[in-house]
C-alpha positions in Angstrom: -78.9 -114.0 -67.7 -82.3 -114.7 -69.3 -84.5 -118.3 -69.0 -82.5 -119.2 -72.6 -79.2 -118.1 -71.6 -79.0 -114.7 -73.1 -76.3 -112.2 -70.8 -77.5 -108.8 -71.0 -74.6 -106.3 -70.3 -75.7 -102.9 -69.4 -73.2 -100.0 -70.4 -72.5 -97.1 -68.7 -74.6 -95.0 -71.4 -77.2 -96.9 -71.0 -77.6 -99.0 -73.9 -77.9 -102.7 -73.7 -76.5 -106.0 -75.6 -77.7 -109.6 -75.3 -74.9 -112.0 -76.3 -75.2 -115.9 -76.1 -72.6 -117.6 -74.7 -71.1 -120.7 -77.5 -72.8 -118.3 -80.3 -71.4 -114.8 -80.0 -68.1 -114.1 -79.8 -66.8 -111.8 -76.5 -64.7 -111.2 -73.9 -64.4 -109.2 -70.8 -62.7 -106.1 -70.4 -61.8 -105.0 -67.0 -61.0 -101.5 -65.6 -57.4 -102.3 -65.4 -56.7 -104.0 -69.1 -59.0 -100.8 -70.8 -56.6 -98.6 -69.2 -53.4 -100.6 -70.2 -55.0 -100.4 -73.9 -55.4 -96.8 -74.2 -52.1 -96.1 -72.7 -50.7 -98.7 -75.3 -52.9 -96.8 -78.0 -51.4 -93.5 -76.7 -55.2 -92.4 -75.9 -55.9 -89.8 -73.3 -59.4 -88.4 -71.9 
């Protein structure tokens, strides 16, 4: 989190994303829920 607030997520690729909490909409996907997603989406890597 920056002085105005901003979260900065860095991904796995390496790319980044500011959001602002109140402004952007998000949420936070954990290990366990991606998985349960794919397997609901039949997906397999």
């Amino acid at each position: 989190m920056d002085d105005i607030g901003t979260l900065h997520c860095i991904f796995d690729n390496g790319r980044t994303l500011g959001v602002i909490p109140g402004v952007d909409d998000f949420h936070i996907v954990s290990e366990d829920s991606e998985q349960t997603e794919d397997e609901e989406m039949n997906i397999s890597m």
